[in-house]
C-alpha positions as CSV (number, residue, x, y, z in Angstrom):
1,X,-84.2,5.9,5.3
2,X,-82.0,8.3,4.0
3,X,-81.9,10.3,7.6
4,X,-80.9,7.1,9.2
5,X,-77.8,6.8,7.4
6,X,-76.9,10.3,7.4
7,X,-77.2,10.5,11.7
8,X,-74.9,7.0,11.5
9,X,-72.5,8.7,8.8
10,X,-71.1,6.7,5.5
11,X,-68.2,5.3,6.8
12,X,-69.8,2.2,7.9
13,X,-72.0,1.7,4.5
14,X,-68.8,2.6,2.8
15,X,-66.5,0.1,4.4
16,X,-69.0,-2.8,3.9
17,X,-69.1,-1.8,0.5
18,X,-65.4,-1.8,0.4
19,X,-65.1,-5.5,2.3
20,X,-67.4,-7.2,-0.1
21,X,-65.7,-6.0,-2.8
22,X,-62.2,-7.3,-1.4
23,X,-63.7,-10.3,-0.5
24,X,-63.8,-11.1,-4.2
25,X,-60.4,-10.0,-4.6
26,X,-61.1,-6.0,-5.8
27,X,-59.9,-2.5,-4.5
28,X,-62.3,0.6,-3.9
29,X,-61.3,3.7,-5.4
30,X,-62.4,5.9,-2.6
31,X,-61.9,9.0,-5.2
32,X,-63.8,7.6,-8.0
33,X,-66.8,6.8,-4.8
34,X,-66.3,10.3,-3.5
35,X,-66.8,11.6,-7.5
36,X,-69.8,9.5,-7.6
37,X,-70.9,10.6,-4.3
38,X,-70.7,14.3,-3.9
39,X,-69.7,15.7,-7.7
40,X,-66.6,17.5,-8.4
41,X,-65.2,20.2,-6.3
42,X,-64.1,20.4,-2.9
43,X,-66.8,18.9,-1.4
44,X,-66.0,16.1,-3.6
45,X,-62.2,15.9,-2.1
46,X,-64.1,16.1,1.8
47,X,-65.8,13.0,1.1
48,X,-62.7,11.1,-0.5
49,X,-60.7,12.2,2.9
50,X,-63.6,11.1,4.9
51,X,-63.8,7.5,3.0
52,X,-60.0,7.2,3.8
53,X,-60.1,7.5,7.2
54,X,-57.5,11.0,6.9
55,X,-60.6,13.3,8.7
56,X,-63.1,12.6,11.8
57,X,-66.5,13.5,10.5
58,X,-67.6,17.0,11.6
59,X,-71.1,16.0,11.8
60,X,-74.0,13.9,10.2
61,X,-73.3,13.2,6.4
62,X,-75.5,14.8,4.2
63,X,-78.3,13.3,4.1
64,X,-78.5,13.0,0.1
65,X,-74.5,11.6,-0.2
66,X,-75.3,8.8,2.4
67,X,-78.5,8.1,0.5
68,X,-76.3,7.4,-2.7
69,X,-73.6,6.0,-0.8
70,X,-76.4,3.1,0.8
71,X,-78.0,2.9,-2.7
72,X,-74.7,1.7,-4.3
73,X,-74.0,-0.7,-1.2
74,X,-77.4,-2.2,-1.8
75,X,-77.0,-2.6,-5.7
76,X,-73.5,-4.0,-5.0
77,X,-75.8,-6.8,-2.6
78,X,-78.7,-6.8,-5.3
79,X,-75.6,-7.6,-7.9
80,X,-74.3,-10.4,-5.9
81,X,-77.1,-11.7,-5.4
82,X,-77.9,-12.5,-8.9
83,X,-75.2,-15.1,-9.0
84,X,-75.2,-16.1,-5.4
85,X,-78.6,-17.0,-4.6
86,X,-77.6,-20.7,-6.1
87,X,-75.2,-21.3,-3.5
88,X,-77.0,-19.5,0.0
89,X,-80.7,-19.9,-0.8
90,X,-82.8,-18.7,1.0
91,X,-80.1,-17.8,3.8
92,X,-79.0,-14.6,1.2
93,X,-81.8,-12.8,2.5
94,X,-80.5,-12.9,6.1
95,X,-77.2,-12.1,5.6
96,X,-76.0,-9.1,6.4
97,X,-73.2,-7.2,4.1
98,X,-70.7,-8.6,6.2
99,X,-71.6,-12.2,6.8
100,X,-71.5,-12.2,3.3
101,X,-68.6,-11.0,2.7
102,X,-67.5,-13.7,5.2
103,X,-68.8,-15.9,2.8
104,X,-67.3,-15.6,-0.4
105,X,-64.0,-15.1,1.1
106,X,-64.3,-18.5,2.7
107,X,-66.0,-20.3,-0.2
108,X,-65.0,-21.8,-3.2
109,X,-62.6,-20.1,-5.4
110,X,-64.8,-20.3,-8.6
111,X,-67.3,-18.5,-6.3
112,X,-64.9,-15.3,-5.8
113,X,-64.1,-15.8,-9.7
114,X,-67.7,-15.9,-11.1
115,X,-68.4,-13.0,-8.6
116,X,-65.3,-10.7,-9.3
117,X,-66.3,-11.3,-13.7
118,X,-69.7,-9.9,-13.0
119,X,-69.0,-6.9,-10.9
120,X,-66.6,-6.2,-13.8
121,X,-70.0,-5.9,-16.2
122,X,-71.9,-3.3,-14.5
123,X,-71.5,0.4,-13.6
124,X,-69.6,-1.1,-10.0
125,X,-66.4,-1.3,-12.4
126,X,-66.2,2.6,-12.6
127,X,-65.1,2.3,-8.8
128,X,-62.4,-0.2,-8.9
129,X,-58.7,-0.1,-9.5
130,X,-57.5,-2.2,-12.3
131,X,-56.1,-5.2,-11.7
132,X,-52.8,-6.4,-13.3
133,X,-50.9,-10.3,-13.2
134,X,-47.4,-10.2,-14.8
135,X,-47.8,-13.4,-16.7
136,X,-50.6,-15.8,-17.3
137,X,-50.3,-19.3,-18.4
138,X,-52.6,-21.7,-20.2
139,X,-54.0,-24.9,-18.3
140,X,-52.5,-28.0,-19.6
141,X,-55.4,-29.7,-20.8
142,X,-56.0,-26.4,-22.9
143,X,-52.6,-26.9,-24.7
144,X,-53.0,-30.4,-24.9
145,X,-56.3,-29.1,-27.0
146,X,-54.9,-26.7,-29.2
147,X,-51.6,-29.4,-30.1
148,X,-53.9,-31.8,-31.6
149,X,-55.8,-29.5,-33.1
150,X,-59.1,-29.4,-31.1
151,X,-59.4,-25.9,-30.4
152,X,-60.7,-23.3,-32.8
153,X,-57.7,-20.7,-31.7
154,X,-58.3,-18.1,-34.1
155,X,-61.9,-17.8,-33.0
156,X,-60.9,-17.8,-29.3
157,X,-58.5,-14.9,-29.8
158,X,-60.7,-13.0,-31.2
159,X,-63.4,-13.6,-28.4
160,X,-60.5,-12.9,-25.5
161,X,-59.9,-9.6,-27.1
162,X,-63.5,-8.7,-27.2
163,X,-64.5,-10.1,-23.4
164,X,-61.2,-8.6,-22.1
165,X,-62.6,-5.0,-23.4
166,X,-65.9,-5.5,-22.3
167,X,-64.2,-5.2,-18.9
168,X,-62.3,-2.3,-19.4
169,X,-58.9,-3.8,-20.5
170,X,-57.4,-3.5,-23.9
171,X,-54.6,-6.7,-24.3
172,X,-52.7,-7.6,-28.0
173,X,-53.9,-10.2,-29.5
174,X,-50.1,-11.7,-30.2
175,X,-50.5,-12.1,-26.5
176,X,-53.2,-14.1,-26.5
177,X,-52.2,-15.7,-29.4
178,X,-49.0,-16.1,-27.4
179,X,-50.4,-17.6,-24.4
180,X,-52.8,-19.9,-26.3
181,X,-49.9,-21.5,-29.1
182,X,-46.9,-21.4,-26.3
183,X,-49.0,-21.6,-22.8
184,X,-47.8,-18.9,-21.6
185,X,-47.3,-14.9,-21.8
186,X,-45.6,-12.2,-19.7
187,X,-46.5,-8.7,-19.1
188,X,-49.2,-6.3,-17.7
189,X,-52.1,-8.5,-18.5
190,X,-55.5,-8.2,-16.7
191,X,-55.8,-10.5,-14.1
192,X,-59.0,-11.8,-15.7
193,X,-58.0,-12.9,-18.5
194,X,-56.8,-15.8,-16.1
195,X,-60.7,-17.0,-15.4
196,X,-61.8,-16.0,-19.2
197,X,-59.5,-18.5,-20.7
198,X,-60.5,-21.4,-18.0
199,X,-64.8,-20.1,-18.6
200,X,-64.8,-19.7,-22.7
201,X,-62.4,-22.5,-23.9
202,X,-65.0,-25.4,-24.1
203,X,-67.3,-22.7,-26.2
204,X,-64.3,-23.2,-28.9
205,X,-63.9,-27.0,-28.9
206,X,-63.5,-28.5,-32.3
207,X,-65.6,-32.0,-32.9
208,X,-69.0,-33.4,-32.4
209,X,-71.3,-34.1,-28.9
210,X,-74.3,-35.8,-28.5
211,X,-77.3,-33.2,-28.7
212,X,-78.4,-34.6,-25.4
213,X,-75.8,-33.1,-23.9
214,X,-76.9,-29.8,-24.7
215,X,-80.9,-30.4,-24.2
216,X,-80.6,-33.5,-21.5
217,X,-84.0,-34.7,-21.1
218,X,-86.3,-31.7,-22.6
219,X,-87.5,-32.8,-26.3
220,X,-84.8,-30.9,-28.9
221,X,-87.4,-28.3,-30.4
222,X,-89.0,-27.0,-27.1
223,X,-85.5,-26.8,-25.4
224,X,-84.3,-24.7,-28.0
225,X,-87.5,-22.6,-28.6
226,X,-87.1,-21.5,-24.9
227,X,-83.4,-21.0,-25.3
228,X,-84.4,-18.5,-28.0
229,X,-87.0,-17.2,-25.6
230,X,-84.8,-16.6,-22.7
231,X,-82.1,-15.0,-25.5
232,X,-84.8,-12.3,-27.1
233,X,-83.7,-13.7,-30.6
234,X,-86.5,-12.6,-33.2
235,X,-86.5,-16.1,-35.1
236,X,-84.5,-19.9,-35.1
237,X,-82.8,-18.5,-38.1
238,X,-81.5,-16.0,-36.5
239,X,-80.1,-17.3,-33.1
240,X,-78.5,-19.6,-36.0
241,X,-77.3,-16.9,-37.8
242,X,-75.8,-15.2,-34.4
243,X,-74.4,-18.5,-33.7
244,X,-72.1,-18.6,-36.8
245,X,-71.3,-15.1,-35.9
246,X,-70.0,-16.3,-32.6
247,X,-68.3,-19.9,-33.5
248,X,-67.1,-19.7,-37.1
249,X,-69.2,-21.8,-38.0
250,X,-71.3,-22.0,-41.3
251,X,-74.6,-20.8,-40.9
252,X,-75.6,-23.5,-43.3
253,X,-73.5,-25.9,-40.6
254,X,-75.8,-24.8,-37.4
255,X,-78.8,-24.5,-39.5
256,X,-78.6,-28.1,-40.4
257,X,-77.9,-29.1,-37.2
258,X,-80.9,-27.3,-35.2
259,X,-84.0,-27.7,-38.1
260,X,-86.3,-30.2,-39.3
261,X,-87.9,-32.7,-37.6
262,X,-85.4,-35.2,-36.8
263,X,-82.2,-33.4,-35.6
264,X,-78.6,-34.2,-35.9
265,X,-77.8,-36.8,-33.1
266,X,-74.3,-35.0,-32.6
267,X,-73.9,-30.8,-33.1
268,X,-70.6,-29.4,-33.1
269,X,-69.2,-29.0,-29.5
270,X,-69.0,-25.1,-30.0
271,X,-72.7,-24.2,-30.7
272,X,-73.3,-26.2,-27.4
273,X,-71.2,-24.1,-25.4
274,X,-71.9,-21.1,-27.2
275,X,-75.5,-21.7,-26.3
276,X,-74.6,-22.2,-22.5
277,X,-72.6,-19.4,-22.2
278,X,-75.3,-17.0,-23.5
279,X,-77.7,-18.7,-21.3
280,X,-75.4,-18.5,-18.2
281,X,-75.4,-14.7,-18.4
282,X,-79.2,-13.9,-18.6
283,X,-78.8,-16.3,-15.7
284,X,-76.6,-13.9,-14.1
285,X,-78.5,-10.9,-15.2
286,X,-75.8,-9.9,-17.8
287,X,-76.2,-8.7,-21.3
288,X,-75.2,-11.9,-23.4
289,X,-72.4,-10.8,-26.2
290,X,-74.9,-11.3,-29.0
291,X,-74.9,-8.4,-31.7
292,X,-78.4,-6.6,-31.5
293,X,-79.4,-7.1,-35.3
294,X,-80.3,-10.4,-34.0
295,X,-82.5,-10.0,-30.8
296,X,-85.9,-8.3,-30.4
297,X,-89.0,-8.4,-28.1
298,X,-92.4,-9.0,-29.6
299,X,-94.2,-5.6,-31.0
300,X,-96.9,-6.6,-28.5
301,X,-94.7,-6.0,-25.6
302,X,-94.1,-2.2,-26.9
303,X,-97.3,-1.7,-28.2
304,X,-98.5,-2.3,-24.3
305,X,-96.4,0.7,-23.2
306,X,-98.2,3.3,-25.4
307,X,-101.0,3.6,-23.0
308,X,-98.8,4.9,-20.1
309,X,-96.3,6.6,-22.5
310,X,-99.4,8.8,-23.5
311,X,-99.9,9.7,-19.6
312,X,-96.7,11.3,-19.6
313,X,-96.5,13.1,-23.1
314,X,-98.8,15.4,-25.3
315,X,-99.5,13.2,-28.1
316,X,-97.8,10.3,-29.9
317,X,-95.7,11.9,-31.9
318,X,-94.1,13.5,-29.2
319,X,-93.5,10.0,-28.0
320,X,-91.8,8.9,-31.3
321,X,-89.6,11.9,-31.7
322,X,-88.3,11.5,-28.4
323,X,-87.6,7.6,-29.1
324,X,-86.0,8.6,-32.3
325,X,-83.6,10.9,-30.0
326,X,-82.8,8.6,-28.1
327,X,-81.9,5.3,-30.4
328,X,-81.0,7.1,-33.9
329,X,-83.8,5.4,-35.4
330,X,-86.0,7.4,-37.7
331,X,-89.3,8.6,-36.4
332,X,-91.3,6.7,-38.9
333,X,-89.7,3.3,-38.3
334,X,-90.1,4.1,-34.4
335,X,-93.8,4.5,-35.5
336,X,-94.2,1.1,-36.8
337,X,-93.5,-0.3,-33.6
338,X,-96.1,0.7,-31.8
339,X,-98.8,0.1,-34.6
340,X,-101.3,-3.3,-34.5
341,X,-101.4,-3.5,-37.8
342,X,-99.7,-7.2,-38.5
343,X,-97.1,-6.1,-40.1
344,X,-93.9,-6.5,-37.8
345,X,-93.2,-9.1,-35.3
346,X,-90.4,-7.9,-33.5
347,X,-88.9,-4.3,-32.3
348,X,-85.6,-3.4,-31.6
349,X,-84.3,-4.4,-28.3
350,X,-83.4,-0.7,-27.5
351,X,-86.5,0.4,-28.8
352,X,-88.3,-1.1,-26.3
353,X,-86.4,-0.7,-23.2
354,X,-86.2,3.6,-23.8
355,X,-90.0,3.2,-24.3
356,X,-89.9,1.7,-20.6
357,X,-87.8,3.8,-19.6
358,X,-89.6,6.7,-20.7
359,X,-92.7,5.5,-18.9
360,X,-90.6,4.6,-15.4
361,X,-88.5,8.2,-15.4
362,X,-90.4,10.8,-18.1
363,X,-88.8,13.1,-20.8
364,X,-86.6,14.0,-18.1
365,X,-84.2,10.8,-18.9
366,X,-81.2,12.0,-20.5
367,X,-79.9,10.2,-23.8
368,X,-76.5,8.6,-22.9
369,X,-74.6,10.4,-25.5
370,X,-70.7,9.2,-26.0
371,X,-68.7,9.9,-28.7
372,X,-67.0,6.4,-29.3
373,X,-64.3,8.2,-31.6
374,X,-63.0,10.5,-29.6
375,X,-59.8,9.0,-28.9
376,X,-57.4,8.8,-31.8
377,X,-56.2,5.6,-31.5
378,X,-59.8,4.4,-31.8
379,X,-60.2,6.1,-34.5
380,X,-57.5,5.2,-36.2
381,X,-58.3,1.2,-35.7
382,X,-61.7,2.0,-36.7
383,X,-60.6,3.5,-40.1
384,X,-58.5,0.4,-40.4
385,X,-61.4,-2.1,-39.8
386,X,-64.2,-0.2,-41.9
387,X,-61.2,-0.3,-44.9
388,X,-61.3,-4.2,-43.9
389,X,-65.3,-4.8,-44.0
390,X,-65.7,-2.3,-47.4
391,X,-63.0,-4.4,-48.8
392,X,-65.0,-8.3,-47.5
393,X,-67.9,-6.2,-48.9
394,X,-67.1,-6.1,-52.4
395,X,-65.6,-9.4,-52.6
396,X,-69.1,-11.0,-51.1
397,X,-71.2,-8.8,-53.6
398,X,-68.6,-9.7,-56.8
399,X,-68.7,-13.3,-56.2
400,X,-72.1,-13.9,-55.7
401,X,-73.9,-15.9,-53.1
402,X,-70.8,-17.3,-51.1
403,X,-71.4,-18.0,-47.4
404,X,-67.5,-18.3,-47.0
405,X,-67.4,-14.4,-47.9
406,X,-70.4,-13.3,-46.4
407,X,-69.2,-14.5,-43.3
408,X,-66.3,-13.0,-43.7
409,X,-67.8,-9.4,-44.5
410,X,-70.2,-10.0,-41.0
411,X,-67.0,-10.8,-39.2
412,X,-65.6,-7.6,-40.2
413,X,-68.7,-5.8,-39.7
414,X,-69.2,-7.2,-36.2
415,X,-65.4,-6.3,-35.4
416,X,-65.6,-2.7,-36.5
417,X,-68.7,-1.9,-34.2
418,X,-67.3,-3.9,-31.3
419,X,-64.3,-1.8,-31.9
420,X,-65.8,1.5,-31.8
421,X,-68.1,0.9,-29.2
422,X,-65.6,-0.7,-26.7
423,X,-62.6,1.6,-27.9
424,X,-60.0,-1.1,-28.8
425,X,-56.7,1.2,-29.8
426,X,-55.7,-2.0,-32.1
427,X,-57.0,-4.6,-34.7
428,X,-55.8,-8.1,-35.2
429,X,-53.7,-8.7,-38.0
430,X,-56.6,-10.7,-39.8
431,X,-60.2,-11.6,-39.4
């Protein structure tokens, strides 16, 4: 495979790679490509000039660049494909990089959108130029929403600032704020922000819907057990507990509302759409914005990778310390999850899929280590939201049980590590 793109050259794989991506509306860095492609260095700079168009090529492309330049073009497809299969069927598999292309430029505009978001997600974005609106404004029925009160703004603000650096942007929250109280904002604002506003307002609604609009016709407890399924959340309580994260909400409040027997007839319209949300990107094959604390697989699932993990390495231990390495969880807690002795349920999420990864790729997989601090102005917001969450901390612990300030103290919690890991350069003036 790989000689057969290297006698037709990259060019061709590139510049399909390059249409698909402007058919959602994006531009190819053909440096950042080149980087990926070749390494730094001159040969590097060859590639990018070749990409461009600013050389002929001198001969067949070596045969391991065009092999990584195909492999991106096909997970680009593979990426698309995720979202798009709903829409082509079974035609997807026919079409060709073009034809496709050909598609979603001439298809619905929520098509492009959803498209455009999810490329934003994956290691694709590390390839794409940034791209800027100078002012974005806030549908009507949105303003209409937050005039009367029916719109949890606070909560939606934070959530912007969070989605919006997920995808690489850092934006004020006064802006948001801005754009949500007035309806509109000007500036250098990601042009996403645009379709995050229109996707994630419902998921802040304020009032009651009827909990069939949420389950439809599936009975209430096996609708949501398989919601918390398809979520990896280790128990009810906690899917409830991440949903109070997410919403605002009391945890007592969702609880309530998803226990017992006979459940409310009406739940509060944001734990539907939370829900949704979440669901629609395992849908898509994204990682839903749920904090980790919350999700695991069942021990069984890593305990059935020990057999192949002790094919590739010496003796168990070996296994566990090279687990620990990799998730800065301590060997003997690593241990436990891979013991049948009854006593754990669930492991870790990224236990589990190092452990797979481990068996797929060997010792030789590198840890992916990045030092979230090193810029300043992270740090400096960092230091700002741990003062914040040490502060909620005490106040929870002097007062005794109060949900009010235990929320509180998770909120901050949940902001500081969103901060550090997404490396936010500001805080908002509250929580």
């Amino acid at each position: 495979m790989e000689q057969e793109v290297a006698d037709h050259g990259i060019i061709d794989v590139y510049e399909a790679y390059s249409g698909l991506m402007a058919a959602v509306g994006h531009e190819v860095e053909a440096g950042a490509v080149a980087l990926h492609l070749a390494g730094e260095g001159r040969e590097a700079c060859e590639v990018e000039s070749l990409l461009k168009g600013e050389e002929e090529p001198a001969g067949p492309t070596d045969p391991v660049v065009a092999g990584r330049m195909k492999g991106i073009q096909e997970s680009l497809v593979a990426q698309i494909g995720r979202v798009a299969r709903d829409w082509y069927g079974e035609d997807l598999d026919a079409m060709a990089p073009r034809d496709l292309a050909d598609a979603l430029r001439t298809g619905p505009d929520e098509h492009r959108q959803a498209v455009a978001d999810l490329l934003l997600l994956d290691g694709h974005r590390q390839f794409l130029r940034k791209r800027f609106a100078s002012s974005v404004s806030a549908p009507q029925d949105l303003r209409d929403r937050v005039e009367e009160g029916k719109l949890d703004v606070d909560a939606f603000a934070a959530c912007l600032m969070r989605e919006v650096a997920r995808r690489g942007y850092d934006v004020p929250e006064a802006s948001i704020r801005q754009m949500l109280e007035e309806g509109f904002v000007e500036g250098e604002l990601p042009e996403c922000l645009t379709y995050l506003v229109q996707r994630l307002a419902k998921r802040f609604s304020k009032g009651l819907v009827p909990l069939e609009e949420l389950v439809g016709d599936t009975e209430p407890d096996k609708w949501l057990d398989e919601a918390r399924c398809r979520l990896q959340f280790r128990s009810h309580s906690a899917m409830h507990k991440a949903l109070a994260d997410a919403t605002n909400l009391k945890y007592d409040c969702v609880h309530k509302a998803l226990s017992g027997r006979q459940k409310a007839k009406r739940v509060q319209a944001q734990i539907k759409y939370c829900l949704e949300d979440w669901l629609r990107s395992v849908a898509l094959g994204q990682e839903p914005d749920i904090d980790d604390e919350y999700r695991g697989v069942p021990v069984d699932e890593t305990q059935a990778l020990l057999p192949a993990l002790e094919q590739r390495f010496r003796t168990k231990e070996e296994i566990y310390r090279l687990l620990s390495e990799r998730t800065g969880i301590k060997t003997g807690s690593i241990r436990r999850y891979f013991q049948s002795n009854g006593q754990l349920k669930y492991a870790p999420l990224v236990v589990y899929r190092w452990a797979q990864r481990l068996v797929d790729d060997g010792a030789d997989v590198e840890p992916e280590r990045k030092s979230y601090l090193a810029d300043q102005a992270t740090r400096e917001a960092a230091a700002e939201l741990a003062r914040r969450a040490e502060e909620a901390l005490v106040r929870w612990r002097e007062a005794g049980d109060d949900p009010e300030l235990e929320l509180t103290f998770r909120e901050s919690r949940r902001e500081l590590i969103a901060s550090i890991k997404e490396g936010r350069h500001s805080v908002p003036p509250t929580l």
